[in-house]
FIDREN-442565 format. One record per residue (C-alpha): residue in three letters; x, z, y. Coordinates in steps of 0.001 Angstrom, whole numbers, padded with zeros to 6 digits, always signed. Example, Ala and Ser with C-alpha at 12.3 -4.5 7.8 and 13.67 -1.06 7.14 Angstrom:
ALA+012300+007800-004500
SER+013670+007140-001060
This chain:
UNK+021916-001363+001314
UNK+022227-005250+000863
UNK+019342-006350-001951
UNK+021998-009333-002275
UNK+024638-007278-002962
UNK+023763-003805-004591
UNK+026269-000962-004592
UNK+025803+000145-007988
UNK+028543+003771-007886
UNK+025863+004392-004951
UNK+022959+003025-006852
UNK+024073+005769-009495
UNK+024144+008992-007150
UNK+020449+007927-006101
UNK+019810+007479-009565
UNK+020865+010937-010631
UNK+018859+012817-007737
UNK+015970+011227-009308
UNK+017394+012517-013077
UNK+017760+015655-011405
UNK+014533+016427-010451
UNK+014420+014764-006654
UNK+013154+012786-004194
UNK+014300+009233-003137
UNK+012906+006656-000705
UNK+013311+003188-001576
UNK+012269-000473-000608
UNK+009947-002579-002623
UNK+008462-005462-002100
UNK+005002-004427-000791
UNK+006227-001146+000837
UNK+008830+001818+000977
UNK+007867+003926-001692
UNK+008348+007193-002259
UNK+009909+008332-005883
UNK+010580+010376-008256
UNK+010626+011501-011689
UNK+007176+010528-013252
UNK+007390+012341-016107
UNK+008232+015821-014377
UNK+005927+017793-013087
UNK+007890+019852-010629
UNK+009230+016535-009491
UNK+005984+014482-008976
UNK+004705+017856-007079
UNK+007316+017388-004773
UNK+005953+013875-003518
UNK+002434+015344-002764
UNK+004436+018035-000828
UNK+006623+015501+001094
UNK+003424+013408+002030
UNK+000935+015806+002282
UNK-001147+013940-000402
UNK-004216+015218-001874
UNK-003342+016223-005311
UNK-006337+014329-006949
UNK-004686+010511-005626
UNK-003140+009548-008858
UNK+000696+008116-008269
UNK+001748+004812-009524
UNK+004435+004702-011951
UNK+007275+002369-011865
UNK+008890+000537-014261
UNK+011832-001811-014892
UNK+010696-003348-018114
UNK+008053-004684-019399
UNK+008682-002926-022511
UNK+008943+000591-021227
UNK+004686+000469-020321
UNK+004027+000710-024362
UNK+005574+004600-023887
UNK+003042+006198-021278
UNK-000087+003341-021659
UNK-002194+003096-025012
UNK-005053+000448-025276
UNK-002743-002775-024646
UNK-004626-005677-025101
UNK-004015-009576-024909
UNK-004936-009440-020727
UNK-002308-006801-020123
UNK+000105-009557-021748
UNK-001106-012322-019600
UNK-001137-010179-016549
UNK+002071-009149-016933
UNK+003993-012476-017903
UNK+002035-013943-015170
UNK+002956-011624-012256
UNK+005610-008551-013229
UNK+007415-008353-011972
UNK+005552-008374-008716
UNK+002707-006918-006524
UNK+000493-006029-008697
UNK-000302-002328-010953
UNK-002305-002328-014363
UNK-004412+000926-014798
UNK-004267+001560-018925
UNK-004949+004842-020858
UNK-002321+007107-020288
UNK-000228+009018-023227
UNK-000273+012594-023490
UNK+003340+011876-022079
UNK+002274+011144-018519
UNK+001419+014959-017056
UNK-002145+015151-014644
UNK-000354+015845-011858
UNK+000814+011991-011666
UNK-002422+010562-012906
UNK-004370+012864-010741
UNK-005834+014660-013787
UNK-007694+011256-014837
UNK-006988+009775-018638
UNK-005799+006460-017283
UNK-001842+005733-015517
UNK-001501+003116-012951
UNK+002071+000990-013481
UNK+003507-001577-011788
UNK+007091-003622-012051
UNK+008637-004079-009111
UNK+010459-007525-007887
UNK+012407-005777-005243
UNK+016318-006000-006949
UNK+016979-002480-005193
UNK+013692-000755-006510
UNK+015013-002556-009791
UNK+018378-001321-009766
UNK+017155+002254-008821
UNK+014730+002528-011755
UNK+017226+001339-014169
UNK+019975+003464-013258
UNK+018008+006537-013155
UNK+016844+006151-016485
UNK+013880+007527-015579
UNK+009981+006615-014805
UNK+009500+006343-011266
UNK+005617+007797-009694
UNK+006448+005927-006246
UNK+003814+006062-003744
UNK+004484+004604-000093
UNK+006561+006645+001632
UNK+004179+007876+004611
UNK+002812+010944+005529
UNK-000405+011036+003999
UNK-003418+009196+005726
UNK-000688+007314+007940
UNK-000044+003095+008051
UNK+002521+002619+004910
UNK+005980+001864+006612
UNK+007161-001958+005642
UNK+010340-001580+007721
UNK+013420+000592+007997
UNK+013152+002557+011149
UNK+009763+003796+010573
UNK+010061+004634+007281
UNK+013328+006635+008561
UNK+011693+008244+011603
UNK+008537+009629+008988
UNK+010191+010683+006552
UNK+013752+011804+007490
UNK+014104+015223+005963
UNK+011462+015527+004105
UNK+013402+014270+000561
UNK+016575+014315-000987
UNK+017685+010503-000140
UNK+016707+007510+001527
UNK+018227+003949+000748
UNK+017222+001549+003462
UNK+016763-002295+002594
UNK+015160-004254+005179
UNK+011647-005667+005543
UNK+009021-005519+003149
UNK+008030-009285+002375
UNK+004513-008544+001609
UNK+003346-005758+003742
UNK+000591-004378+001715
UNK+000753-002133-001242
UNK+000355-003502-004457
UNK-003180-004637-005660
UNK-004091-002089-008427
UNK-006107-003930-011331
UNK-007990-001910-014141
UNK-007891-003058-017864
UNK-009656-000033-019436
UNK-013098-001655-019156
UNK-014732-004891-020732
UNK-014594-006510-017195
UNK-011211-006602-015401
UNK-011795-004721-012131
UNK-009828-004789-008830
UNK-009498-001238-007689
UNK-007379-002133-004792
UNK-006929-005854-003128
UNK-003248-006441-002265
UNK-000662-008926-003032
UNK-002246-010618-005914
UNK-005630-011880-005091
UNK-008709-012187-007007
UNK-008643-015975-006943
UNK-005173-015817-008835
UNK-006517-013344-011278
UNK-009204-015037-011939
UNK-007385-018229-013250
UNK-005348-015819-015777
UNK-008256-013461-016895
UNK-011643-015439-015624
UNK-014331-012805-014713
UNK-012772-010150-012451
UNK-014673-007676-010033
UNK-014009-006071-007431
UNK-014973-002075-007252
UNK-018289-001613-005117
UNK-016928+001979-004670
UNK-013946+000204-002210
UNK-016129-001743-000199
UNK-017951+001220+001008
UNK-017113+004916+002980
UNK-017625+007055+000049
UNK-015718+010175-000126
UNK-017336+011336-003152
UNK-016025+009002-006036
UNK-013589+009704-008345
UNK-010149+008021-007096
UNK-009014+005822-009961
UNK-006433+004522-007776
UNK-004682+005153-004799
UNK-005907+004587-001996
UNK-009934+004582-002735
UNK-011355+007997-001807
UNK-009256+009125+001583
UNK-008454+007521+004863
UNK-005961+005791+004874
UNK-003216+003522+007362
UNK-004633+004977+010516
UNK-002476+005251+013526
UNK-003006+008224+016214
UNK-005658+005472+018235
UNK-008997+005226+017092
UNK-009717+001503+015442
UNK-012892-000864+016021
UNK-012523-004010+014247
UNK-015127-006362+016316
UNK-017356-008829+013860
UNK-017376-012846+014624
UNK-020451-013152+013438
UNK-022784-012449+016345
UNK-021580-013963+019726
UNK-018311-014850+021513
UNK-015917-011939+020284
UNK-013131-012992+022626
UNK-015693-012091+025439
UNK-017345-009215+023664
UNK-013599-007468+023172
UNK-012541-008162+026861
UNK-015709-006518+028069
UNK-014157-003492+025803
UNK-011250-003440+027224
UNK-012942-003214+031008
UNK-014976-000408+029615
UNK-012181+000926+028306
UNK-009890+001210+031292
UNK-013067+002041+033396
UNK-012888+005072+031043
UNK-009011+005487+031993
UNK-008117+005037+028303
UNK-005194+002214+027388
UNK-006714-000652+025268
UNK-004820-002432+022552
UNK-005863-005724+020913
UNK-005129-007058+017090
UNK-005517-010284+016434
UNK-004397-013574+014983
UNK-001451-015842+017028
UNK-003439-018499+018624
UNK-005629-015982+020091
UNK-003671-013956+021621
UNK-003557-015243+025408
UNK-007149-014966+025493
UNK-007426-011182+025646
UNK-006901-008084+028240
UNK-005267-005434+027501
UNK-002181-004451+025435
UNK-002474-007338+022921
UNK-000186-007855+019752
UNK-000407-011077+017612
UNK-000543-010204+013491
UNK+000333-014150+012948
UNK-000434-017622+012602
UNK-002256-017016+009419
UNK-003501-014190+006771
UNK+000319-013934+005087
UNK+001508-013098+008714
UNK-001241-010771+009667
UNK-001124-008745+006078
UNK+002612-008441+006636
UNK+002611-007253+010081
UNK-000684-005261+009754
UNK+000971-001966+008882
UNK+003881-002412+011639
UNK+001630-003215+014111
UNK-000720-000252+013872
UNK+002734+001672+014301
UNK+003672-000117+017192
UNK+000532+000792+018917
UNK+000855+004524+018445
UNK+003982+003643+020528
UNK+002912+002283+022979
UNK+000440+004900+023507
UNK-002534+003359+023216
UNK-005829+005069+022810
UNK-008238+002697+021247
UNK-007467-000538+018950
UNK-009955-003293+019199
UNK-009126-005585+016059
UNK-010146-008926+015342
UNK-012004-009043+012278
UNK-010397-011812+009108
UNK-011937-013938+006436
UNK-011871-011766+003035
UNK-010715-015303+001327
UNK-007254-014687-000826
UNK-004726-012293+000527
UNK-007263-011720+003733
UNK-009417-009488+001249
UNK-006872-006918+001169
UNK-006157-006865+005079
UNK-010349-006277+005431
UNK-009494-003115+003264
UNK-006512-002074+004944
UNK-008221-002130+007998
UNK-011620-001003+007479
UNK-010209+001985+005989
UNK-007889+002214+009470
UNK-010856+001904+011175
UNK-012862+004836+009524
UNK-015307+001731+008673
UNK-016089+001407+012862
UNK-017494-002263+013348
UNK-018543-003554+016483
């Protein structure tokens, strides 16, 4: 489907499945997300089903105005407001106190609900004519890289729900970052789109959650995305530290060891450096926007290309690069070299 020129008769039939009780694939601006009714318990069951998701991961529910976030959130408070007006719609999900409304099952039996508005004009159009609340993780099997594109997010997922509407390339590449409001101190539960430097100018103090800069498989998931591993491809991931050394000669020696070994090598890293390296080596792009949204693609690309260990480059955590460090370190199983 064109997101320049949405066919609303169809628009309505995907709508409906959702009404219905289904399952419906759709594009956003971070990801493909998978939906479905939020407010239905037999219908949010069916996306842990369809991904394989553990059942405590609490979903994030989409909306398609502002207004609608007063019926399943309580607690909203003057930075809610200024989040919102500054970035919904857009990349980014408030956690709030849920209403009795929202059932467990979507908030992953925690008190709190995780919502986001969209920008994507199909996501839009799909939550409007459905006339529903939309729980819309990515649409990936569980533990997997989030698809950004149509052909993987078709190859995954085929079959496993009731409809897929394909709309091109994700323009961000990286799920939303999730942001929680219930405490005194804004905290980030999960970088994405939206960095801390731009919440900062709207809120001042944020934080970022110690508990996602860490392996810990203990804590209590207040968002997706924090407790399991996540975006890993079928090779195993190293990301390679610049701190200590020359890492352009530290990976190539790898990549001998590697093939010494008789397993294929594949490199990650940025544009410029990309001639510099052995091995089966993909650029992310000339900067952090480029490498966040290729990131996800590329770890796909790999498992095609049969590769059995990833040797990444490792980014500055400045702005957007903060959530890429995430994204990968959790690809990575939190393996530095």
């Amino acid at each position: 489907m064109d997101k320049d020129n949405i066919d609303i008769d169809k628009m309505k039939e995907f709508g409906k499945i959702l009404r219905d009780g289904g399952t419906v694939i759709f594009p956003t601006e971070t990801v493909y997300g998978l939906g479905a009714n939020a407010l239905d318990e037999k219908a949010a069951k069916k996306i842990y089903e369809a991904k394989g998701r553990p059942s405590d991961n609490p979903l994030i529910v989409h909306i398609a105005d502002k207004e609608e976030i007063h019926k399943i959130a309580t607690d909203i408070d003057d930075r809610v407001y200024k989040v919102m007006d500054k970035f919904w719609p857009g990349p980014i999900t408030i956690v709030l106190k849920k209403k009795d409304i929202v059932p467990s099952i979507t908030s992953g039996n925690l008190d709190t609900v995780a919502v986001r508005m969209p920008s994507h004009p199909i996501a839009l159009s799909l939550i409007k004519e459905s006339g529903v609340y939309v729980a819309g993780p990515s649409a990936n099997i569980s533990g997997r890289p989030s698809p950004t594109d149509e052909e993987n997010v078709y190859e995954e997922m085929n079959g496993r729900v009731d409809g897929i509407i394909l709309g091109g390339d994700s323009n961000v590449g990286l799920e939303s970052t999730v942001l929680d409001l219930t405490g005194d101190i804004p905290t980030i539960l999960r970088p994405g789109g939206v960095t801390l430097e731009e919440l900062s100018e709207v809120l001042g103090e944020v934080i970022i959650d110690p508990a996602i800069l860490e392996k810990n498989e203990n804590i209590i998931a207040k968002a997706p995305g924090m407790k399991y591993t996540h975006y890993a491809p079928n090779a195993e991931v190293f990301i390679v530290k610049k701190d200590d050394g020359d890492y352009v000669d530290k990976i190539n020696k790898l990549v001998d060891k590697g093939n010494k070994e008789g397993k294929k090598v594949g490199i990650m890293c940025i544009n410029k450096n990309k001639d510099k390296y052995k091995g089966e080596v993909i650029g992310l792009g000339d900067d952090l926007n480029g490498v966040a949204y290729n990131l996800f693609k590329t770890l796909r690309e790999m498992d095609k290309k049969g590769v059995d260990i990833i040797y990444s480059e490792e980014f500055e955590k400045a702005g957007i690069g903060q959530a890429i460090m995430n994204r990968l370190t959790k690809a990575a199983g939190y393996k530095f070299v």
